[in-house]
C-alpha positions as CSV (number, residue, x, y, z in Angstrom):
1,X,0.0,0.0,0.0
2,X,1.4,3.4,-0.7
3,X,2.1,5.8,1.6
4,X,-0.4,9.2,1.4
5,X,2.4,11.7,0.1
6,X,2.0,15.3,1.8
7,X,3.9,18.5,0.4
8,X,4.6,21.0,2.7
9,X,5.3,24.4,2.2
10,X,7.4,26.6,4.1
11,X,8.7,24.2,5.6
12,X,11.8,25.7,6.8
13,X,9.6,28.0,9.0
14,X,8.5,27.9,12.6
15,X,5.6,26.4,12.5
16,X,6.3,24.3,10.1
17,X,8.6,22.6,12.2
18,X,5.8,22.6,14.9
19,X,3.6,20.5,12.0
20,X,6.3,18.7,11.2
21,X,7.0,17.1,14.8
22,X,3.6,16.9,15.0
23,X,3.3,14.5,11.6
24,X,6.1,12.9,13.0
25,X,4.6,11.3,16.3
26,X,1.4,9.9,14.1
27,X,0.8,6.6,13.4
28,X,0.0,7.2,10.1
29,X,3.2,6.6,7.3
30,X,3.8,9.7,5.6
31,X,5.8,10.4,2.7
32,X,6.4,14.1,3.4
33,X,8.0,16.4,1.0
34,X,9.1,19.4,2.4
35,X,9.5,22.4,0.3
36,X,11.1,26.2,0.9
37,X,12.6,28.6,-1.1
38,X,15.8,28.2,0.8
39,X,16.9,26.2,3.6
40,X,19.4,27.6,6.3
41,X,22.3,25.7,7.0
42,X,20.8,24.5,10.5
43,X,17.6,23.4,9.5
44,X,16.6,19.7,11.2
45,X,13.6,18.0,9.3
46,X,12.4,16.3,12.5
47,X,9.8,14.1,11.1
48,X,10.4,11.0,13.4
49,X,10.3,7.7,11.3
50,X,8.7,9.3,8.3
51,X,9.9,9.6,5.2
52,X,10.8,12.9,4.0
53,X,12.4,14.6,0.9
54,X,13.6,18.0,1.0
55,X,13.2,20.3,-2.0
56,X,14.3,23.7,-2.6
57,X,12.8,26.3,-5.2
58,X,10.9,29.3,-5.1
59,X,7.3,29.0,-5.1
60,X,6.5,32.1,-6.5
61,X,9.3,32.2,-9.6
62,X,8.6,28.4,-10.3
63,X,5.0,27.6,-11.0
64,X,5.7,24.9,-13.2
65,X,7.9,23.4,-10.0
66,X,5.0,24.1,-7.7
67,X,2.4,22.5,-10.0
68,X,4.5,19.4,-10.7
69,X,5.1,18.7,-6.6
70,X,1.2,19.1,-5.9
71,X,0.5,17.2,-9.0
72,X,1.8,13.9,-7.3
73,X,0.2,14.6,-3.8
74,X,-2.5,13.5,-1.8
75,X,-2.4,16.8,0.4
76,X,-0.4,20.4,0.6
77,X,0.0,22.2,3.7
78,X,0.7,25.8,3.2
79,X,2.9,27.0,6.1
80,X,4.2,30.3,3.5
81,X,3.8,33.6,4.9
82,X,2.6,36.2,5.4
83,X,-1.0,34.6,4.1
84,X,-2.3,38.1,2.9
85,X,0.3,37.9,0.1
86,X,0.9,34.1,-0.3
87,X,-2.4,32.4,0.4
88,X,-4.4,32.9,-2.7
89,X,-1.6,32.3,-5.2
90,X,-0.5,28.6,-3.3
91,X,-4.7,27.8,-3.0
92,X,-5.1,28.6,-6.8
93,X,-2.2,26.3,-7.3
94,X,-3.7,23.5,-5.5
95,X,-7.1,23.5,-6.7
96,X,-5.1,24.0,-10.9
97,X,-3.2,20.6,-9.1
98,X,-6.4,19.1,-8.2
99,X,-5.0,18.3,-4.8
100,X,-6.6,19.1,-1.2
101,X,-5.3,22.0,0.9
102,X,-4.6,22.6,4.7
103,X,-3.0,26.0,5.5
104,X,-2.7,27.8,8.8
105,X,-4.1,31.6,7.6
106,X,-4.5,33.5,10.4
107,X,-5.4,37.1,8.1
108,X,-9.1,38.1,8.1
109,X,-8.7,39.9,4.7
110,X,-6.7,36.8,3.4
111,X,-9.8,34.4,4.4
112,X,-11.9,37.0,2.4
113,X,-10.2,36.0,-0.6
114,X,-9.7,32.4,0.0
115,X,-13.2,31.7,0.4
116,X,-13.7,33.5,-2.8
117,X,-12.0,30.1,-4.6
118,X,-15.4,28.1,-3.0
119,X,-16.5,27.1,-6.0
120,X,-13.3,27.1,-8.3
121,X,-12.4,24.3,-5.4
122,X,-15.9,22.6,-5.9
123,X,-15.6,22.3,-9.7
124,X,-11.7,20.7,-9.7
125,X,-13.5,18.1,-6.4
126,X,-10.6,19.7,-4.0
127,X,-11.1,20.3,0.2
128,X,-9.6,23.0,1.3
129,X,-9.2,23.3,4.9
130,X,-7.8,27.1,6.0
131,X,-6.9,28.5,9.2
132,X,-6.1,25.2,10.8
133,X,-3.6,26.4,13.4
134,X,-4.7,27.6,16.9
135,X,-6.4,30.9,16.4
136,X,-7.9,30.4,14.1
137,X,-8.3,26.7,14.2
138,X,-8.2,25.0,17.6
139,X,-10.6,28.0,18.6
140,X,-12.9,27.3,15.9
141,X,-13.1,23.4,16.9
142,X,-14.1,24.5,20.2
143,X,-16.6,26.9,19.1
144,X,-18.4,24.5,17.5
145,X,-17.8,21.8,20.5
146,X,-19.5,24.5,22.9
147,X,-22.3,25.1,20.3
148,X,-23.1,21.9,20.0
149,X,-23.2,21.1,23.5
150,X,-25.8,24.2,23.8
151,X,-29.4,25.2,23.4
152,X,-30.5,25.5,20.4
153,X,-30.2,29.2,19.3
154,X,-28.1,31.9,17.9
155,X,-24.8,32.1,19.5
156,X,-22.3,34.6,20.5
157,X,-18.6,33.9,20.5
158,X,-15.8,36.0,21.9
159,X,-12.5,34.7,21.3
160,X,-9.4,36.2,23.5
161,X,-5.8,35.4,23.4
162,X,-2.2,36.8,24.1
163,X,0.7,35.3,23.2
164,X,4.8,36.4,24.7
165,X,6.9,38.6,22.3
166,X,9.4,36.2,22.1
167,X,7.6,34.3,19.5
168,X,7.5,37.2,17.5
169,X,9.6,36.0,14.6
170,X,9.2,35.6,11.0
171,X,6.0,35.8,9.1
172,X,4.5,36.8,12.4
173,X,5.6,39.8,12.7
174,X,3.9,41.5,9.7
175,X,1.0,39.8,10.3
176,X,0.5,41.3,13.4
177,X,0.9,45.0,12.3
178,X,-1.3,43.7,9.4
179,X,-4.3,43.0,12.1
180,X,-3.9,46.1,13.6
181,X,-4.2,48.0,9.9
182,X,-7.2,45.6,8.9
183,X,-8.4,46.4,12.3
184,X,-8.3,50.0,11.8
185,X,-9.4,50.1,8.7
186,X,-12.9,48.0,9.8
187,X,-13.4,50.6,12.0
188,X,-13.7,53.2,9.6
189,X,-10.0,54.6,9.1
190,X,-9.8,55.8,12.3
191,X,-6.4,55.2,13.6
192,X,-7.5,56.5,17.2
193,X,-6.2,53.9,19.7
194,X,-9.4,53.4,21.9
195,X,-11.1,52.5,18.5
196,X,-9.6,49.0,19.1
197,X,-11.4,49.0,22.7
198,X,-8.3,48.2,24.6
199,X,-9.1,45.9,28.1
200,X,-7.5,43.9,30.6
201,X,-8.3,40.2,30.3
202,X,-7.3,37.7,33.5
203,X,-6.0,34.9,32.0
204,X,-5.1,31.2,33.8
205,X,-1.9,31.9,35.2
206,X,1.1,31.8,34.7
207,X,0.2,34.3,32.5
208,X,-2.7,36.7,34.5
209,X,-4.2,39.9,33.6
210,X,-2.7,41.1,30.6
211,X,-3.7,44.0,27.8
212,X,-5.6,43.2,24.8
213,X,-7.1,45.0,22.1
214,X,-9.5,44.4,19.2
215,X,-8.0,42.9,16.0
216,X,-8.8,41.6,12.7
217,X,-8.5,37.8,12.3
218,X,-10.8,35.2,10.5
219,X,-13.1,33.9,13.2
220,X,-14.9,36.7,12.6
221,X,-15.8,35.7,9.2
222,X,-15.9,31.9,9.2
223,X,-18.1,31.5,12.3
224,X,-20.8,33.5,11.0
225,X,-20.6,32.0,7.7
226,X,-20.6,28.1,9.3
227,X,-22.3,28.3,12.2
228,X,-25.0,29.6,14.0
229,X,-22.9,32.3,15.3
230,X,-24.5,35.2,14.9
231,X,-21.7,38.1,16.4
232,X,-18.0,36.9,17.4
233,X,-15.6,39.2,18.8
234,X,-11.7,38.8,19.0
235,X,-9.3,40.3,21.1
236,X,-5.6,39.9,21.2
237,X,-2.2,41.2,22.5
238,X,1.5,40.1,23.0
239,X,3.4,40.1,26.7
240,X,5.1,42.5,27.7
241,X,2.2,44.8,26.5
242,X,4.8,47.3,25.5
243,X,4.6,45.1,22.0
244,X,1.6,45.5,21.4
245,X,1.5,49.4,21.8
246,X,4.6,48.8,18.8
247,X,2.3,46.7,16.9
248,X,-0.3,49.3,17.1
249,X,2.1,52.7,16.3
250,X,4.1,50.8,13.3
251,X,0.6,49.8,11.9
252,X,0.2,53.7,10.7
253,X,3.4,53.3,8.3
254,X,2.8,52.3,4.6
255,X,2.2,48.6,4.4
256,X,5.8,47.6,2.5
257,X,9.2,45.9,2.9
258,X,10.5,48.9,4.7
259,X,7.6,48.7,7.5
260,X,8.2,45.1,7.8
261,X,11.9,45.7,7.8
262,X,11.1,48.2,10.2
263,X,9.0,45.8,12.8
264,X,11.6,43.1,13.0
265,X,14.3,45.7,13.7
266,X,12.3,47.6,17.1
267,X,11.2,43.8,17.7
268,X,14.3,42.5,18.3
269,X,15.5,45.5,19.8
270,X,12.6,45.3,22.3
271,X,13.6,41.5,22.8
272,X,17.1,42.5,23.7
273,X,15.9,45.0,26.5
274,X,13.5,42.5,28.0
275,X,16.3,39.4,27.7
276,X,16.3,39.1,31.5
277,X,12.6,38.5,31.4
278,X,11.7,34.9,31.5
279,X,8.7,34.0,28.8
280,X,5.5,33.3,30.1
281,X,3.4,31.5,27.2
282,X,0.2,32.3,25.9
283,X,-3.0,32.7,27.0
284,X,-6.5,31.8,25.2
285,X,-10.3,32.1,26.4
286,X,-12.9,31.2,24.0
287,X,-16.1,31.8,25.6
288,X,-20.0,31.0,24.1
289,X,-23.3,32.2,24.6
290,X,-26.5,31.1,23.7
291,X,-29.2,33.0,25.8
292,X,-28.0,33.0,29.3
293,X,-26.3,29.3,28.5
294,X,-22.4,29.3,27.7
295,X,-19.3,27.2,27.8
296,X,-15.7,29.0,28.2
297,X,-12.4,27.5,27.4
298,X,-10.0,28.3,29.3
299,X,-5.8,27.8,28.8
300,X,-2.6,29.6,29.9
301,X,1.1,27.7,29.2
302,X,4.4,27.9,28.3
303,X,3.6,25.9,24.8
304,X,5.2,27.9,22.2
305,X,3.9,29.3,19.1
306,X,5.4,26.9,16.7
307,X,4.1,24.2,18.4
308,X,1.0,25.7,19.7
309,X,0.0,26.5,15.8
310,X,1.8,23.6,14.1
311,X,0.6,20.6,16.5
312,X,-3.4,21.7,15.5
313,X,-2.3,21.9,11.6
314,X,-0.9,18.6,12.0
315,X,-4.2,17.2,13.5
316,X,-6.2,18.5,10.9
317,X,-3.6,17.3,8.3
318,X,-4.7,13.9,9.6
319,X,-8.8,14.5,9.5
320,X,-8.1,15.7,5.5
321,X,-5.7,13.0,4.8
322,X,-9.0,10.5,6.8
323,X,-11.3,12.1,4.3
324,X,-13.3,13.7,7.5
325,X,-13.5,17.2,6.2
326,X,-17.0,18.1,5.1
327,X,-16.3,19.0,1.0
328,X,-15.3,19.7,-2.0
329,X,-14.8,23.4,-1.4
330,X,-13.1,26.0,0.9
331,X,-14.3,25.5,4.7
332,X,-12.9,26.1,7.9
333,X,-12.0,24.3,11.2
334,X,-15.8,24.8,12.8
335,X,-17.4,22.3,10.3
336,X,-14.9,19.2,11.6
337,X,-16.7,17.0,13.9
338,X,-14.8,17.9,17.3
339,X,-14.4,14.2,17.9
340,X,-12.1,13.7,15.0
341,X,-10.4,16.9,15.7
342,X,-9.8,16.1,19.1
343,X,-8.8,12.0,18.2
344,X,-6.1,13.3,15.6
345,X,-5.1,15.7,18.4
346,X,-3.7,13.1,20.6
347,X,-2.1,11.8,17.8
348,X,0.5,14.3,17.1
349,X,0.9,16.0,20.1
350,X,3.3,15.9,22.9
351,X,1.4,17.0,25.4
352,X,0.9,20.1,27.4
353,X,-1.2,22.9,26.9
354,X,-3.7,21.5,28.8
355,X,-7.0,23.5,28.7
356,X,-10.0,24.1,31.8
357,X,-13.3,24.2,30.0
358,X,-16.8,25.6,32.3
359,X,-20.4,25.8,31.7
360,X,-21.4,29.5,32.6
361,X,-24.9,31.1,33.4
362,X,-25.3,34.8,32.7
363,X,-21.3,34.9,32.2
364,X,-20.9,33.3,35.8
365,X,-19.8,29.8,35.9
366,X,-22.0,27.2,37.5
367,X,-19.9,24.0,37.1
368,X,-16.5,22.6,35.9
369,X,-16.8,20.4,32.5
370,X,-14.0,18.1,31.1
371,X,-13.6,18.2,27.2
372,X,-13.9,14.2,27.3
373,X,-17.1,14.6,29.1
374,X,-18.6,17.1,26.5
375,X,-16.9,14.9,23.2
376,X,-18.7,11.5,24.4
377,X,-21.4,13.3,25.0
378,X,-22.0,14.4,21.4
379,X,-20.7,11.0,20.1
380,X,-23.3,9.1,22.4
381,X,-25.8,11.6,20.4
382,X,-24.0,10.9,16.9
């Protein structure tokens, strides 16, 4: 029997290497072939007992490259960024390839145009699965977990997250001065800081109350579009909050290599001055509402970005490669079933980043729920 062959893209990046691992520590044989414009010197494919190839060529120059890879695969995962440049061009590819797509696009504007290819995807019979990493992603999952463990109704969702500065790296970092310009923009142009409703959030500890402020990001689309979620909120910031007011001041430059250029530069500066600070994690509450009936997640660790955005891409790798997500077309992570979400989960990850779920009553909690408790619960029902 031949091994499902999955081509990954990016895959020199951080959380590719998070998706990677992840791929590694399933059960399934893979034959991965990882693909990046350039590989540094460094760079350790750890894919456990898989098989891997490594390729090198630039996506963008080499379409006939690109085409021929996908061609011969079962599934791509598109870990290039940022995804408000990139995502469109690698989705087009896949669906001209005729080969199922899993990406981890975390840009609202990027979504906009990605589920513009719904029907292109339809017509060529390809799945595409996008924002599959953990916000968007593993927040989606449990969006839909709590709604279907709920009244029936429409829903609110509010989804609120911070994540340490020291993760800022790569593709990240424009991305997140690109929420904060998407952000403003929404809100009319206004580049007025309170327009992004600025709060304090208490997180689980370690990481506590921390600063957060309204940004653009795809929940907002998808959940509405996929579920009975009628309004959905999200909230976000990075610790020490001093990054976040940086986010939100280079966010008024022209959008271009110089601003990016610009970012990593005060970033790492920034980094250097805080160097005696030990990281904290990230933080992440996704809470739901239907009437006076909700569920909240609940999670604060030291898991780190690449792992905590690779590790979910890899489990929904697995749910694609299983045949599990709803299609043809372009979708995101609320229409998987959370029991095949959550069972592809343990697969590939290594633990950690364990996550306190409650049922709440006009936004006060009434009693302490286990995930497990809420997943047999719909499968009983199933």
């Amino acid at each position: 029997m031949n091994k499902p062959t999955v081509v990954v893209l990016g895959a020199g990046g951080a959380q590719a290497s998070g998706l990677i691992r992840g791929l590694g520590r399933s059960s399934e044989e893979l034959r991965l072939i990882c693909c990046d414009r350039r590989f540094r010197a460094d760079t350790v494919i750890d894919a456990g007992n898989q098989e891997v190839q490594q390729l090198e060529f630039d996506l963008l120059a080499d379409s006939a490259k690109l085409h021929e890879v996908l061609s011969g695969a079962d599934l791509v995962v598109n870990c290039t960024g940022p995804y408000y440049t990139l995502g469109p061009v690698i989705l087009d590819a896949a669906i001209a390839a005729g080969t199922d797509y899993v990406d981890i696009c975390d840009d609202a504007d990027a979504t906009e145009l990605l589920l513009q290819r719904d029907e292109a995807a339809k017509a060529a019979g390809v799945t595409a699965l996008i924002g599959m990493g953990s916000a968007p992603g593993t927040t989606n999952v449990l969006v839909r977990l709590a709604l279907d463990s709920l009244p029936d109704g429409d829903a609110r969702a509010s989804i609120t997250w911070c994540v340490d500065a020291s993760d800022m790296v790569g593709a990240v970092v424009p991305h997140f001065a690109h929420s904060f310009s998407t952000a403003i923009a929404e809100a009319g142009g206004t580049p007025a800081w309170e327009d992004l409703q600025p709060s304090r959030v208490k997180f689980p500890e370690p990481i506590g109350e921390q600063l957060v402020v309204t940004l653009s990001h795809p929940e907002v689309i998808t959940l509405p579009r996929f579920t009975r979620v009628t309004e959905a909120t999200n909230q976000g910031g990075l610790i020490p909050e001093d990054f976040t007011h940086l986010g939100w001041v280079i966010s008024r430059l022209p959008e271009n290599e110089n601003r990016t250029a610009a970012m990593h530069a005060i970033f790492e500066t920034a980094r250097v001055q805080h160097s005696d600070r030990e990281p904290v994690g990230a933080g992440l509450i996704v809470d739901v509402r239907v009437g006076s009936e909700g569920i909240a997640f609940l999670s604060g660790g030291k898991m780190s970005q690449e792992d905590a955005t690779g590790t979910p891409a890899a489990a929904g790798a697995l749910v694609a490669l299983q045949g599990r997500v709803p299609g043809p077309g372009v979708v995101s992570p609320e229409v998987l079933h959370p029991a095949d979400f959550f069972a592809s989960l343990r697969q590939v990850s290594a633990g950690g980043g364990g996550m306190t779920a409650y049922r709440t009553r006009n936004g006060e909690v009434i009693e302490h729920v286990r995930i497990r408790d809420l997943l047999t619960a719909l499968t009983a029902v199933g």
